[in-house]
Every structure is written in C-alpha cells, then in structure tokens.
N, C-alpha and C positions, 0 to 999 in steps of 0.2 A: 880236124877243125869242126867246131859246130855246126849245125845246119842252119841256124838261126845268127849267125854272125852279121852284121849288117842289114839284115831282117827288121821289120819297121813291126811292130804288135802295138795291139791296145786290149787292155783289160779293165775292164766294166767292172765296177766294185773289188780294186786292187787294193785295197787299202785295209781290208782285216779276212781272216780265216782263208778261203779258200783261194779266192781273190789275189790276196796278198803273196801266199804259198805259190799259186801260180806266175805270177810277176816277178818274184824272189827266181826261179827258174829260168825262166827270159832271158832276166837281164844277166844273171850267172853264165849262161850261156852265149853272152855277146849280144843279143837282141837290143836295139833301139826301143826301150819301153814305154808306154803313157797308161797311165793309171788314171782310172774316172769315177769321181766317186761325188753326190752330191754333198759332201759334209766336207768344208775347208779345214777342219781343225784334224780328222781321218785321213787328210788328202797328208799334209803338215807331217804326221807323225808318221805317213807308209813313207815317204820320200827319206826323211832323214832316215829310217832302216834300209830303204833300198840303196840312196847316194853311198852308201857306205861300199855296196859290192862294186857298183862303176867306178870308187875312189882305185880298188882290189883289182881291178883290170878288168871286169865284166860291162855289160853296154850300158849305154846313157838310159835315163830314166826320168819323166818330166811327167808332171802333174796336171789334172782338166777337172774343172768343177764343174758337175756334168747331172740334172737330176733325169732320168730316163721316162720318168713320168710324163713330163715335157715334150709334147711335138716339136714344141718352137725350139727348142734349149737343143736338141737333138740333131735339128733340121740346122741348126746356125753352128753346130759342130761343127756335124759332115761336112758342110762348106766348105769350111774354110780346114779342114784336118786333113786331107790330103787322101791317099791310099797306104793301103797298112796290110800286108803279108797275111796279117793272123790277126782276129778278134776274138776276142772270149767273153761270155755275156757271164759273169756271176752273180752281180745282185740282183734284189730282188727281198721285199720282206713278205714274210704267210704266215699269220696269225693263226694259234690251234683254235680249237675248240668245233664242239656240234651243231652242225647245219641249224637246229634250231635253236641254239642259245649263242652264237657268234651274229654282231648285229650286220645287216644286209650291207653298211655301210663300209665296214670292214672289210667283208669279202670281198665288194668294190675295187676295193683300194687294194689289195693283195695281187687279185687279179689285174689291175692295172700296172701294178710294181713288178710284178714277175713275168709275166707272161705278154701284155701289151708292151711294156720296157721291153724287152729281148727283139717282140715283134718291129719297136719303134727304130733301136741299130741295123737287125737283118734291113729293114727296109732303105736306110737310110747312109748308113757309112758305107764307106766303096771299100774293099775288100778285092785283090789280086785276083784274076781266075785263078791262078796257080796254087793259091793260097789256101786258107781254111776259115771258118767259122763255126765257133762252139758253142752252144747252150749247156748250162748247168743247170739240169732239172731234180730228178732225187728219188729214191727208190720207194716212195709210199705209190708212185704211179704201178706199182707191181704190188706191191705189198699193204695195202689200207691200215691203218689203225685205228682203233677209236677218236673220238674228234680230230680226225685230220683227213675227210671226204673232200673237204675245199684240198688241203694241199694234193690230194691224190691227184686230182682232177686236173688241177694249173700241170703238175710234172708232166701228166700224162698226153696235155694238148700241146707242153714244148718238146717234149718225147715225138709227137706226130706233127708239126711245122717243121722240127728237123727232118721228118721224111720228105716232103715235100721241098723244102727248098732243096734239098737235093739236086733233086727233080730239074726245081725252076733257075737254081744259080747256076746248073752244072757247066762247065768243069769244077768250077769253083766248090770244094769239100765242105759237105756242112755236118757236125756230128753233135751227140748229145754225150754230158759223162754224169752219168746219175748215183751222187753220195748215199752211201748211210749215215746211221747217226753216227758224229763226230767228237772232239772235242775243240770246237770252237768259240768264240767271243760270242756266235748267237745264245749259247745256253747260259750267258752271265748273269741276266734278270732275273733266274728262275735261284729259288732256295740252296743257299749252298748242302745241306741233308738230302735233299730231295733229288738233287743233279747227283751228288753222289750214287745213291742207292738206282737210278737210273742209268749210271753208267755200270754200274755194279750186276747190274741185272742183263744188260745187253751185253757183258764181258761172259756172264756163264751160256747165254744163250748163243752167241754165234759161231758157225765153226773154227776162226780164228782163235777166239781166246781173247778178245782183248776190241775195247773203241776204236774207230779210227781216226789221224790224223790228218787237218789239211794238207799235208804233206803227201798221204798217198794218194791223194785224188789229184794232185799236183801231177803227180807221174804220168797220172791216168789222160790228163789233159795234153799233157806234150808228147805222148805218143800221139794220140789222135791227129794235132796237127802236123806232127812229125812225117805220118804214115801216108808215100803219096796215092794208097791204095782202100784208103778208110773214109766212106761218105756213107751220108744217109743209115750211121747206125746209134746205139746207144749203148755206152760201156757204163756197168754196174761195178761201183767201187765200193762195195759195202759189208765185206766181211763173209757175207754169207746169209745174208738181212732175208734176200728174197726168198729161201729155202728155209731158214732158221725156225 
C-alpha cells in the first residue's frame, strides 16, 4: 500500500507543468489532494484532469484559489486549511532578461512571486512534524546563464531557506528539487521555431540526450517527501544541466 494513502498534501501551483505532474502523483497514489493556484479557470481545467484519477480509485482532490503574493490571501488560508502531511511550493513566475535591461519593477515582482510566495506558505501553513515541505527552485542557482542573474539568485536564496528551515522546523523535513529546462506550458509564449531549436540545442548538450519532462521532476519530489531520512538538501533534476 502507498505511503501517501489517507495522507492530506497541498500543492502550490498544481494546476500546470510541474505542479500539476506533481498532484497527478498524489492523488495516484491515494493522497487526499488540494491544488492552489491563483487563476480559477487553471484551477477548473487541473481538477477535471485530476477528478478523473479519484473517479479510478486514487484520492480525493479539491481546488483553493490561492495568490501567494498575498499575505492576507495566505494568512486566511492557513486558517481555516487545517494541517497537511506534505506541502509542495511550485509556483512562482521569473521573467528572463539582463540585470540592466529587465525593468526594476519586474524583478520586484518575480522576487515576490517565487521566493517571498514560498517564504509566505513555509511561514504560514501548518505542516505535520512528521511530514515534509518542498521548494521548487531550478538549476541556474548552479549553473548562470546569460539574462538569467535574477533567476539564479531567487533559486539560489530558496536553495538556502530550505537549509535553514531545516534547521528551524526540524523534525519537520524541508527539501529543495531543482529542474532543468523542461518541456513545459511555461515555454508556450515564446516562438514556436525558437523553442524548438532551443530544445534542440539542450537535447545535443546534455548527457541524457534529450529535455526533461515534468514528470521526472515529479519523481524527484515524491521521493524527497517519501524519504524519512532527506531534509535540508537540494536534488538536481536536470539531465546533467549543471555539468553539461
């Protein structure tokens, strides 16, 4: 039997790519899920794919319009949301571009979406000692790339608040699982020629051979919570990104 069977989770941004992948897990595995996501119509479309595996025999799954930007929105969750086995923070949006041509405004708001979000849950939802808590941070915090100083930075400060809380929730597990590049819904906006030859290019470069799926970063997250022996680290799901 699963480990997660009657197991209460909530996942932050369940509603597309990894999010999603991750809750699709869950609930497969029996977990009692709630997916949070500030967009009702994202919230609408993850449910009716997820209801389909609880119709299948996997656990319940119920929706919270949730924007983590929000103290108050946050703070009036937790409230009233009870205690939950396992959290998982995935969203979070980070605009590319160079320190001097992305407007200050932006990086603002990235940094408040990614990394104050993550910060506003860890501080605020109750979480089981026994339990876990994940951030989704991402491998430019190892690896930099041109215009993406801001994203290194935001991965690399939630890469170092998962060591710490650690620290300060223990027993309570707090881990990081840090993607590469994917092939996700976030690369939708960009050129469909240009996403191509960019996945094309990261397929010759890594030692895998090929993109990755939210799916393997999926794996990567349910061991973490799964493992009653895994805190305070940060697992690289990225092909081979950091080395490549």
């Amino acid at each position: 039997m699963s480990v997660y069977v009657d197991q209460r989770v909530l996942v932050v941004g369940g509603t597309s790519g990894v999010g999603l992948a991750t809750a699709r897990e869950f609930v497969t595995q029996g977990a009692d899920t709630v997916i949070a996501s500030r967009s009702p119509q994202r919230l609408d479309a993850a449910l009716a794919v997820l209801g389909g595996l609880t119709a299948s025999g996997g656990g319940a799954v119920n929706g919270q319009t949730l924007d983590i930007r929000s103290e108050d929105e946050v703070e009036k969750f937790a409230a009233t949301a009870g205690e939950f086995d396992h959290v998982v923070v995935s969203a979070g949006e980070t605009p590319m571009g160079r320190v001097d041509a992305l407007p200050l405004a932006d990086a603002y708001a990235a940094m408040d979406s990614k990394f104050w979000g993550a910060y506003r849950i860890a501080r605020s939802v109750r979480v089981r000692p026994s339990g876990s808590l994940t951030l989704l941070a991402g491998y430019l915090s190892q690896r930099p790339g041109r215009a993406s100083a801001l994203q290194s930075a935001i991965n690399a400060a939630l890469e170092a608040l998962v060591r710490g809380l650690a620290l300060e929730y223990a027993p309570l597990r707090v881990n990081a699982v840090s993607p590469g590049l994917l092939r996700t819904p976030l690369w939708e906006g960009m050129d469909v020629t240009a996403r191509e030859r960019m996945y094309e290019a990261a397929t010759q470069r890594l030692p895998v051979g090929r993109v990755g799926e939210a799916a393997d970063v999926a794996q990567a997250v349910l061991f973490v919570t799964g493992n009653a022996y895994a805190t305070g680290t940060t697992v690289y799901v990225d092909g081979g990104g950091t080395i490549a």
